[in-house]
PDB file of the backbone (N, CA, C, O) and the ligand in Angstrom, with CONECT records:
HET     ZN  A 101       1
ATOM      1  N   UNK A   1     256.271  98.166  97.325  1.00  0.00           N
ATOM      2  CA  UNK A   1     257.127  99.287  96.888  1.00  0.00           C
ATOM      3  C   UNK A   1     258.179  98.798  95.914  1.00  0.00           C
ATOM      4  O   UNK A   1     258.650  97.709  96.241  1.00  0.00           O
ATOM      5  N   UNK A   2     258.694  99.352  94.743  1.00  0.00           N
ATOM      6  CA  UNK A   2     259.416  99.152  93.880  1.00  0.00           C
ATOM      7  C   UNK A   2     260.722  99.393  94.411  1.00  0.00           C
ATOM      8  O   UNK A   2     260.951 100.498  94.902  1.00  0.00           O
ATOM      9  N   UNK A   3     261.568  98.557  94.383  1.00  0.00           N
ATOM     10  CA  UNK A   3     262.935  98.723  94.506  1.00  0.00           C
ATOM     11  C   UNK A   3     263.766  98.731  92.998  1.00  0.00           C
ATOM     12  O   UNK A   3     263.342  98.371  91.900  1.00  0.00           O
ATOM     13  N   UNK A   4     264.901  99.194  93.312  1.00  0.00           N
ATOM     14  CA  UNK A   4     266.028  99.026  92.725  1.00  0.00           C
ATOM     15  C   UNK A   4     266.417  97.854  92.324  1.00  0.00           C
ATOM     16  O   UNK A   4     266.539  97.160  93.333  1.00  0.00           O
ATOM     17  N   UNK A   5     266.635  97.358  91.545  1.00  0.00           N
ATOM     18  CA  UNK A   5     266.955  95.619  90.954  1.00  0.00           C
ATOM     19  C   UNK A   5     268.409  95.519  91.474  1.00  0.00           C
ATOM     20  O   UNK A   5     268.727  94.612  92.242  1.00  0.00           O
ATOM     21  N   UNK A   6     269.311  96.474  91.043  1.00  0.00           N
ATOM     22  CA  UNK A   6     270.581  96.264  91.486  1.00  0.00           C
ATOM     23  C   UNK A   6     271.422  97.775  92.098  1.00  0.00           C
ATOM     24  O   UNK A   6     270.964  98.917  92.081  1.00  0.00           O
ATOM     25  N   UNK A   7     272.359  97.457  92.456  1.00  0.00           N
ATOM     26  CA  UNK A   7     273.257  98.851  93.532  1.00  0.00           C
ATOM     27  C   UNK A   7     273.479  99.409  92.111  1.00  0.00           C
ATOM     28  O   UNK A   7     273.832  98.692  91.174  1.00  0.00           O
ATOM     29  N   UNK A   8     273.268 100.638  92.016  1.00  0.00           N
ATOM     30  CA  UNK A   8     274.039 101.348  90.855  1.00  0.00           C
ATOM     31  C   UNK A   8     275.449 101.849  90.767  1.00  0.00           C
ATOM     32  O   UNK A   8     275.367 103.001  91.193  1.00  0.00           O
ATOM     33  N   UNK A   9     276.629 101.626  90.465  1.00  0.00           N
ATOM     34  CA  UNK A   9     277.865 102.012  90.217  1.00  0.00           C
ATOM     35  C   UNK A   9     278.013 103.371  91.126  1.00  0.00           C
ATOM     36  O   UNK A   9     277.151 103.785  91.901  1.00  0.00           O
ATOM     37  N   UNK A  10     279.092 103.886  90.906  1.00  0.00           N
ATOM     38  CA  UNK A  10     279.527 105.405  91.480  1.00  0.00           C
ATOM     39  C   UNK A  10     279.688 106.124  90.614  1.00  0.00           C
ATOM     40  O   UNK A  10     279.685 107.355  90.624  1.00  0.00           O
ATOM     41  N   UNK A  11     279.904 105.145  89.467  1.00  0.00           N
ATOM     42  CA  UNK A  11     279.934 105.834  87.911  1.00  0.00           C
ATOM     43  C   UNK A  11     278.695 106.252  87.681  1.00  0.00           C
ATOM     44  O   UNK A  11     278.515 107.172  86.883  1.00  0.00           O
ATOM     45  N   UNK A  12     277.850 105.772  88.204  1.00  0.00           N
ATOM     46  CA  UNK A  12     276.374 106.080  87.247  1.00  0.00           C
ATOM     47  C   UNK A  12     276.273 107.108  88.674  1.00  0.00           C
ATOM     48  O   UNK A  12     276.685 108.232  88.384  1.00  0.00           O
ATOM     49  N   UNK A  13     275.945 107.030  89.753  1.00  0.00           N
ATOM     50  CA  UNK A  13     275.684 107.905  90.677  1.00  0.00           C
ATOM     51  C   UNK A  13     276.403 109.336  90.563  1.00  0.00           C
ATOM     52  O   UNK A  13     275.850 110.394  90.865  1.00  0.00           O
ATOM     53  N   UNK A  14     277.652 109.220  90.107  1.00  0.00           N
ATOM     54  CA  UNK A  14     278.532 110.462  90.422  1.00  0.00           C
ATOM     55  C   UNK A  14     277.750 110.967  89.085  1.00  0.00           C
ATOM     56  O   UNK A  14     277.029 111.956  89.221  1.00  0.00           O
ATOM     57  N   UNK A  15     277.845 110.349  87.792  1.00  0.00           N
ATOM     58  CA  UNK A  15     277.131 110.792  86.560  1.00  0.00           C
ATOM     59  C   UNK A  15     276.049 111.634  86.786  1.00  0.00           C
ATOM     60  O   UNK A  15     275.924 112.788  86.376  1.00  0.00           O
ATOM     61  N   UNK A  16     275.276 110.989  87.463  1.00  0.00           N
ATOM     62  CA  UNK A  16     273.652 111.566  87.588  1.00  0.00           C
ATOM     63  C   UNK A  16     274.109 112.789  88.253  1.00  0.00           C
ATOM     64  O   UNK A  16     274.168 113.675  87.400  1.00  0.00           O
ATOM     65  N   UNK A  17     274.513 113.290  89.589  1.00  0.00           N
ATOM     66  CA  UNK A  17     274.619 114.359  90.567  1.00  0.00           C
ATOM     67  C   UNK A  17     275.488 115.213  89.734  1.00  0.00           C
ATOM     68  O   UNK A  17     275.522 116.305  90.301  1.00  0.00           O
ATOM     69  N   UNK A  18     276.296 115.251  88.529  1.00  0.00           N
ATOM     70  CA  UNK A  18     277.543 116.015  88.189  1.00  0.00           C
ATOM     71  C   UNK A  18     276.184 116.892  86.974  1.00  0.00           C
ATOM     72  O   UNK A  18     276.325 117.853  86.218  1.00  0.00           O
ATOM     73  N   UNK A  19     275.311 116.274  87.184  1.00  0.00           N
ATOM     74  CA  UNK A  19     273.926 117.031  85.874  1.00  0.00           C
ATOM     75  C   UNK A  19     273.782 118.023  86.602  1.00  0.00           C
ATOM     76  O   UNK A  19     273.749 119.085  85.980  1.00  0.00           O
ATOM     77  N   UNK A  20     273.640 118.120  88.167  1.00  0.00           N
ATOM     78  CA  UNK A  20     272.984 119.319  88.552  1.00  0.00           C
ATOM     79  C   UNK A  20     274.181 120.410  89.041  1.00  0.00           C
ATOM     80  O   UNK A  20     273.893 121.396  89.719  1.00  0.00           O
ATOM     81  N   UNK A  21     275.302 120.162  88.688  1.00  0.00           N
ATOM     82  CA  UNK A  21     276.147 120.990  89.240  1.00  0.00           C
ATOM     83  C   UNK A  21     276.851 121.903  87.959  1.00  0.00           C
ATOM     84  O   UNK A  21     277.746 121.646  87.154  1.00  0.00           O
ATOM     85  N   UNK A  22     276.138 122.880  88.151  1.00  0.00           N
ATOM     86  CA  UNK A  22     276.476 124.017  86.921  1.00  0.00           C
ATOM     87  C   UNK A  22     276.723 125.532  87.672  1.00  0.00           C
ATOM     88  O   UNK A  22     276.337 125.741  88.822  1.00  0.00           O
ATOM     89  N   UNK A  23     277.237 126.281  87.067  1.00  0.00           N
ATOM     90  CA  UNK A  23     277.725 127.473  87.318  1.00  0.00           C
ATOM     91  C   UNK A  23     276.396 128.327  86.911  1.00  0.00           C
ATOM     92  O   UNK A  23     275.778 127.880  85.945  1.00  0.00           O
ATOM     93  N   UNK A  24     275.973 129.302  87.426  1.00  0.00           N
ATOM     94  CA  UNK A  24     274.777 129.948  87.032  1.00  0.00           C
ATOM     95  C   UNK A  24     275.423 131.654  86.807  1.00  0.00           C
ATOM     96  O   UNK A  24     275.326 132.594  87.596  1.00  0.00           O
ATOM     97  N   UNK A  25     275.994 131.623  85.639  1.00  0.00           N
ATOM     98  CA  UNK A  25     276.324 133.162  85.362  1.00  0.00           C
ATOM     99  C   UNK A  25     275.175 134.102  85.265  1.00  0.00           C
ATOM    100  O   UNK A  25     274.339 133.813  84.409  1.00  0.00           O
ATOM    101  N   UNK A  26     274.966 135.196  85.994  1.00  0.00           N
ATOM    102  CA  UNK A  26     273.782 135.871  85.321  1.00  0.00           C
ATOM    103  C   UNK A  26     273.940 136.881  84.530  1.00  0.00           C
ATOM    104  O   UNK A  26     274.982 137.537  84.514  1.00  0.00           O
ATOM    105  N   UNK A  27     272.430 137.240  83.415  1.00  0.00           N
ATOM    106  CA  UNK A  27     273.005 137.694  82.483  1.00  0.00           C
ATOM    107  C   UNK A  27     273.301 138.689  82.246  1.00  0.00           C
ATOM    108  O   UNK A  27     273.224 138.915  83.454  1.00  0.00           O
ATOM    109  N   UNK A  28     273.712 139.977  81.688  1.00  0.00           N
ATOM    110  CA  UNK A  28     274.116 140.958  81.730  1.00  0.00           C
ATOM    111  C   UNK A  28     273.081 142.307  80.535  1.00  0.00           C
ATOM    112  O   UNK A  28     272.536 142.108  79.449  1.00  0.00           O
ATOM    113  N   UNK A  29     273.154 143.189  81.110  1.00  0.00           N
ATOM    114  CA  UNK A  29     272.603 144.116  79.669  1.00  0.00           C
ATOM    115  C   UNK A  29     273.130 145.385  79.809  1.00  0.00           C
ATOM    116  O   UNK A  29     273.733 145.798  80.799  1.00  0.00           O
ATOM    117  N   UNK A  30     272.820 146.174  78.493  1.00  0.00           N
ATOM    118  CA  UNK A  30     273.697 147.326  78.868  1.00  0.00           C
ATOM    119  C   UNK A  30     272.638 148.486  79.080  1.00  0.00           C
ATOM    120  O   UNK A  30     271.562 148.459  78.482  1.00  0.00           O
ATOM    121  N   UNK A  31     272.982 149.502  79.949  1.00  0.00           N
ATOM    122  CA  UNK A  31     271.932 150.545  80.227  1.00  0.00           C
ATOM    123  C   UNK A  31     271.657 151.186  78.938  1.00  0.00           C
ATOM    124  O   UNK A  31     272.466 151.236  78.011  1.00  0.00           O
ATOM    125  N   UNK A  32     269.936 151.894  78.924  1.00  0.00           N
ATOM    126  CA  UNK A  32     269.877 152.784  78.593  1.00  0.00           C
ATOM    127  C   UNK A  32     270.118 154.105  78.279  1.00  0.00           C
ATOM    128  O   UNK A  32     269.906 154.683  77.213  1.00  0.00           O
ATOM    129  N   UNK A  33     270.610 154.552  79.373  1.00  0.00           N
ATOM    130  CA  UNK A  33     270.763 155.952  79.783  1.00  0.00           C
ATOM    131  C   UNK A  33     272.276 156.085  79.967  1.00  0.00           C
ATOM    132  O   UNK A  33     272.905 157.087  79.624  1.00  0.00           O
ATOM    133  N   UNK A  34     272.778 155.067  80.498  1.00  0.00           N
ATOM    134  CA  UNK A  34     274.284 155.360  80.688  1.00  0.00           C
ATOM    135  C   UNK A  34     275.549 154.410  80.089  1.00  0.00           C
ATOM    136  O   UNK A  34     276.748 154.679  80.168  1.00  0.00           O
ATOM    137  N   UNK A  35     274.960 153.278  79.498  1.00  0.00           N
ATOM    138  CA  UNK A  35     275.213 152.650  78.558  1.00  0.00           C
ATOM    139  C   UNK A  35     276.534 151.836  79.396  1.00  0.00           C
ATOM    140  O   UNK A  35     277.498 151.374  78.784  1.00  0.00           O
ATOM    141  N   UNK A  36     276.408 151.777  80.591  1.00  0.00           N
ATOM    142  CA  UNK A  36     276.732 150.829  81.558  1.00  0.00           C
ATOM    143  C   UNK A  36     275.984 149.168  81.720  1.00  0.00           C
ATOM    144  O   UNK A  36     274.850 148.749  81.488  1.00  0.00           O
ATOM    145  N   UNK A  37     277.516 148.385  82.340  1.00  0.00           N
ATOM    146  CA  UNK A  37     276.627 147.353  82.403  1.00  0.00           C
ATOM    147  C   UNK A  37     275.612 146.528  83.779  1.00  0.00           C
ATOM    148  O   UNK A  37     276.203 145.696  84.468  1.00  0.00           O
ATOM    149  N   UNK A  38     274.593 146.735  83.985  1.00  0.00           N
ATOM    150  CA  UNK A  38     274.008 145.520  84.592  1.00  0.00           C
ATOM    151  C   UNK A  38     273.294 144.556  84.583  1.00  0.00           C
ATOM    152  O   UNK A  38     273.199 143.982  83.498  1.00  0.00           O
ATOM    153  N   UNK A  39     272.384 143.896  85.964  1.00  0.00           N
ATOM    154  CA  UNK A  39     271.240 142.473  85.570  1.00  0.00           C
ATOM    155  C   UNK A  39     270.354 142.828  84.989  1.00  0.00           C
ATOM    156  O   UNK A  39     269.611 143.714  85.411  1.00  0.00           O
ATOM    157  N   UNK A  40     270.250 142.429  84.239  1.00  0.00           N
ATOM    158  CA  UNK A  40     268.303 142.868  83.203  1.00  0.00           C
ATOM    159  C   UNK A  40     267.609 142.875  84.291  1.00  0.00           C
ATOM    160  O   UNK A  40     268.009 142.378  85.344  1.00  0.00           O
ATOM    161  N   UNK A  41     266.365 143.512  84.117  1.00  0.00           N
ATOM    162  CA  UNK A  41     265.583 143.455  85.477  1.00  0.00           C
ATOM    163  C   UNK A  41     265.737 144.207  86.748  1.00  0.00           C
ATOM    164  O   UNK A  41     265.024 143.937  87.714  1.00  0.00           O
ATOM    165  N   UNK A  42     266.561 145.059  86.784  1.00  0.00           N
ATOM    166  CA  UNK A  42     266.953 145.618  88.032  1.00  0.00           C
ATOM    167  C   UNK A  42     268.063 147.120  87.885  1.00  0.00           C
ATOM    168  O   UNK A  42     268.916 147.174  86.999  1.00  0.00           O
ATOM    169  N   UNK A  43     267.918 147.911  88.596  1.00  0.00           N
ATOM    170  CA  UNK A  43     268.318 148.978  88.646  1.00  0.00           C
ATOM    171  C   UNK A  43     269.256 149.311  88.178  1.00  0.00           C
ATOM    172  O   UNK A  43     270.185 148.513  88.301  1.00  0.00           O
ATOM    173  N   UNK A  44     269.560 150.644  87.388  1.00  0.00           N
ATOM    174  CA  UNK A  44     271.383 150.380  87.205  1.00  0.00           C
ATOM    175  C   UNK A  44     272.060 150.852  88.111  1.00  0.00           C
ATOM    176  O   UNK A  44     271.769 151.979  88.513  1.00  0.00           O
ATOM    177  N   UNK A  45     273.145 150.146  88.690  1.00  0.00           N
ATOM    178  CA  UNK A  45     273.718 150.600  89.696  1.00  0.00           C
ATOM    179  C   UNK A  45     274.658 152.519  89.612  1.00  0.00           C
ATOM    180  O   UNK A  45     274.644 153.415  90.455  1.00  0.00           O
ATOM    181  N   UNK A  46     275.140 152.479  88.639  1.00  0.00           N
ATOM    182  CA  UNK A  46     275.698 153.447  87.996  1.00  0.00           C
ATOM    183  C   UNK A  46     274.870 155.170  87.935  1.00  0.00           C
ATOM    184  O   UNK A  46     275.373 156.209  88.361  1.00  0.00           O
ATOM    185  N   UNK A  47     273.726 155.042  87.383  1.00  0.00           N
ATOM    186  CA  UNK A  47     273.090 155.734  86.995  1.00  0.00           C
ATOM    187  C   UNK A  47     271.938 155.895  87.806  1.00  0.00           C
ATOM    188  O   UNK A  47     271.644 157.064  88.054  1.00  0.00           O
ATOM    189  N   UNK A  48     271.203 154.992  88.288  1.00  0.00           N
ATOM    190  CA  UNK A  48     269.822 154.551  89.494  1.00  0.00           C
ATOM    191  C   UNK A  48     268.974 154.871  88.086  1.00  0.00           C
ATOM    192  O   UNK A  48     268.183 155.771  88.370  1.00  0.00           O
ATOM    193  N   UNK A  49     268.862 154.589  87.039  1.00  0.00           N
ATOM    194  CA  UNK A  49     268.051 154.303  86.372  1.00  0.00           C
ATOM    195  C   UNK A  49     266.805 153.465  85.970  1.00  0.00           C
ATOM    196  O   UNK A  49     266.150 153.428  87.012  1.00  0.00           O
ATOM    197  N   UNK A  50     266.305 152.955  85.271  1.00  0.00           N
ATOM    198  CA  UNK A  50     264.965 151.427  85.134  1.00  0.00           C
ATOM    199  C   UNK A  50     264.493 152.160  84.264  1.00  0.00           C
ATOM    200  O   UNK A  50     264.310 153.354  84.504  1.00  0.00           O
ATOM    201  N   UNK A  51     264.129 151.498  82.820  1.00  0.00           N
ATOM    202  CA  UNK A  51     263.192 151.422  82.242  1.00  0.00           C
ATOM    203  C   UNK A  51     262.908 153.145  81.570  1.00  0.00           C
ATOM    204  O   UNK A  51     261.963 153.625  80.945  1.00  0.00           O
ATOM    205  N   UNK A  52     264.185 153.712  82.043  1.00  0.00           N
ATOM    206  CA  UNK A  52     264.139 155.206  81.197  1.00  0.00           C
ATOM    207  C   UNK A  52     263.756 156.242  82.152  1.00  0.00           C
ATOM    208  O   UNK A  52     263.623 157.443  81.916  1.00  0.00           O
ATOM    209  N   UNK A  53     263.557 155.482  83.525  1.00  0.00           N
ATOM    210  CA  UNK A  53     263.399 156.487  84.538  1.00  0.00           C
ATOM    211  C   UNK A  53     263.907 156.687  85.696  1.00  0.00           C
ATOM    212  O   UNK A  53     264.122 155.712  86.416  1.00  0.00           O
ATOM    213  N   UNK A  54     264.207 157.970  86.126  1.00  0.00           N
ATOM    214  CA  UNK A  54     265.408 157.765  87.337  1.00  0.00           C
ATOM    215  C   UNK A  54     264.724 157.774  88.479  1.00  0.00           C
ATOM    216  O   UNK A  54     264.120 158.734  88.959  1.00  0.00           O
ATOM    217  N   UNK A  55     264.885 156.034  89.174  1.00  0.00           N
ATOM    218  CA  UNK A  55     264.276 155.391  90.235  1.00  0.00           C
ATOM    219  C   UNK A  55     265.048 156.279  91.608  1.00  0.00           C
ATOM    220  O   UNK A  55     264.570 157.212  92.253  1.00  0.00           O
ATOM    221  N   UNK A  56     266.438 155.583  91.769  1.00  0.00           N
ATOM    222  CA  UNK A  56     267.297 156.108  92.886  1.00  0.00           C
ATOM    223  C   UNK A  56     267.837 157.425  92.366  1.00  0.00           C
ATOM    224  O   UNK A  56     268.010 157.230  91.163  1.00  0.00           O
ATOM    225  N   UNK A  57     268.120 158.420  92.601  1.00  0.00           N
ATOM    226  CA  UNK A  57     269.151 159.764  92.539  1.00  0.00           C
ATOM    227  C   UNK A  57     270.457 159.343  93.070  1.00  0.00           C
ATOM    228  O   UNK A  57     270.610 159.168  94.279  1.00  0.00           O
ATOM    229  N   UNK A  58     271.301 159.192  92.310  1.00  0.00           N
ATOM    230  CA  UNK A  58     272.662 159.307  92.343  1.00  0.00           C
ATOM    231  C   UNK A  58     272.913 160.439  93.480  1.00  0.00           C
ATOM    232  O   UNK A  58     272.189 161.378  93.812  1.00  0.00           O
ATOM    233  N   UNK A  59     274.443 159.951  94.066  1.00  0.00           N
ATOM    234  CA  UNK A  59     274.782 161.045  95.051  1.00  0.00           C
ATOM    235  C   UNK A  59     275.530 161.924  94.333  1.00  0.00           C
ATOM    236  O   UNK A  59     275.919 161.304  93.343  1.00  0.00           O
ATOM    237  N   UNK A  60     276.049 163.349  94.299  1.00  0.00           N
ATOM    238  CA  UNK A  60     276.741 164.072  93.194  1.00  0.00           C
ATOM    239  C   UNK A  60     278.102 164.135  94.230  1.00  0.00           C
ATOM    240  O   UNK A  60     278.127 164.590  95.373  1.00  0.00           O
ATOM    241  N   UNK A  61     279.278 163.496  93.412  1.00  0.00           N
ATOM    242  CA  UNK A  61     280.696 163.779  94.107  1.00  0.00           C
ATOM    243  C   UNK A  61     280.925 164.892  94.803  1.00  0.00           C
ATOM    244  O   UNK A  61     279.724 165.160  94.839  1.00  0.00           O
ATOM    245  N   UNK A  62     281.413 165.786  95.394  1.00  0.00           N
ATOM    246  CA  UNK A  62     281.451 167.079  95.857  1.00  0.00           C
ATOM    247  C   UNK A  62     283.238 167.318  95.281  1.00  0.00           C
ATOM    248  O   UNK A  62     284.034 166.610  95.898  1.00  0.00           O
ATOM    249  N   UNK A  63     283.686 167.988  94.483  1.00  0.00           N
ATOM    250  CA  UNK A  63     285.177 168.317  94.212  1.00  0.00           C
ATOM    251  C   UNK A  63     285.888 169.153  95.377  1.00  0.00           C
ATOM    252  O   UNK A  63     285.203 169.225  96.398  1.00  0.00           O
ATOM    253  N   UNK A  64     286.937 169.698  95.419  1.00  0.00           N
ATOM    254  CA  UNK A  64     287.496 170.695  95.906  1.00  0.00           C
ATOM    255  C   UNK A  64     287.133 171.787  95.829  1.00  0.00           C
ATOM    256  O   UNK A  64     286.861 172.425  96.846  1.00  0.00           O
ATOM    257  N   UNK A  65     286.969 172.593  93.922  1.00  0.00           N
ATOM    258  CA  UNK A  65     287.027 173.493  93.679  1.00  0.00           C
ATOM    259  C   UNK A  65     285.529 173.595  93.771  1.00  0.00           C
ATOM    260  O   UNK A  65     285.310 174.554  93.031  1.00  0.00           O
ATOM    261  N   UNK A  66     284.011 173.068  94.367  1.00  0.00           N
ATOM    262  CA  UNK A  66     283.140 172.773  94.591  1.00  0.00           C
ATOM    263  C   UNK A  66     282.885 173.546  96.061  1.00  0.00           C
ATOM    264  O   UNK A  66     282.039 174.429  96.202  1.00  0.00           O
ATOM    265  N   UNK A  67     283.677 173.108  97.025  1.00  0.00           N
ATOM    266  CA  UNK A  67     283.441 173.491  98.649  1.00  0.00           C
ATOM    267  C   UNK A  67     284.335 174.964  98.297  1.00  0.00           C
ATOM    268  O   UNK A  67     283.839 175.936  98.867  1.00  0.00           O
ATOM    269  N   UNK A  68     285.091 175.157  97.780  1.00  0.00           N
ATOM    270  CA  UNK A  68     285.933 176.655  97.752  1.00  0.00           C
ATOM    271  C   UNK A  68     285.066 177.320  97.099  1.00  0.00           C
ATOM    272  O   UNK A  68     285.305 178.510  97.305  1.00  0.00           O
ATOM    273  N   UNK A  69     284.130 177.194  96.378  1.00  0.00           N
ATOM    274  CA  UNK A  69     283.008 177.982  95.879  1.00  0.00           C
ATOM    275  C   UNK A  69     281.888 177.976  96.961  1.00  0.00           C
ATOM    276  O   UNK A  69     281.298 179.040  97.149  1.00  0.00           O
ATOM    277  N   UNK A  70     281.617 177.126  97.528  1.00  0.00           N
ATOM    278  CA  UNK A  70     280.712 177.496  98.438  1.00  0.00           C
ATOM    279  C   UNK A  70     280.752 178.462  99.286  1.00  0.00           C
ATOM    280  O   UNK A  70     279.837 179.164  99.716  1.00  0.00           O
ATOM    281  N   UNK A  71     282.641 178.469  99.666  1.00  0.00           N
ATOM    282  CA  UNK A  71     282.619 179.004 100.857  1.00  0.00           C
ATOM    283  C   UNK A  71     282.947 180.382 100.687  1.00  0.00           C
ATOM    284  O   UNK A  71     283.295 181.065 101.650  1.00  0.00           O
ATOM    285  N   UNK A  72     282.828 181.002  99.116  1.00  0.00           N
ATOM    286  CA  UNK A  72     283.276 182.147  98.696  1.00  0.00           C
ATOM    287  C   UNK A  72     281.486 182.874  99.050  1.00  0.00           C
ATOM    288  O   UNK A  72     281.187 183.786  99.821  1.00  0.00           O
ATOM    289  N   UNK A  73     280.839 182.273  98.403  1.00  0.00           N
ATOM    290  CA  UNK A  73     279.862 182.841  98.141  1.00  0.00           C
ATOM    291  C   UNK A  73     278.488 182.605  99.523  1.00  0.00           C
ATOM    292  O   UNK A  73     277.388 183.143  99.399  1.00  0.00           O
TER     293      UNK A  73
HETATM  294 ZN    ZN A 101     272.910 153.457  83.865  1.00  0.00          ZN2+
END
């Protein structure tokens, strides 16, 4: 089995391990339909949109002057 010829530093060790330590921002896009932002690839949260079609249905706020109409009629 091949060994190591010599101990490698902490310099060279910490060097090597500091390669894999990165921040992974993901990326962003802006909707179609509502011109909001989310992840490429995945639903808009905003809108329940994809690809130009409405996947989820949004819930519709209910106002005040909303339930006082209901309850007129
Ligand atoms: Zn949207």
């Amino acid at each position: 089995m091949p060994n190591p010829y010599r101990k490698h530093s902490p310099r060279r060790r910490d060097s090597r391990r500091s390669k894999n330590w990165t921040v992974h921002m993901p990326g962003l896009s802006a909707c179609k339909n509502c011109g909001g932002v989310h992840q490429p690839h995945t639903i808009c949260q905003q809108c329940g949109f994809y690809g130009g079609k409405l996947i989820v249905p949004q819930k519709v706020k209910k106002t005040k002057k909303d339930d006082k109409e209901e309850g007129k009629g």
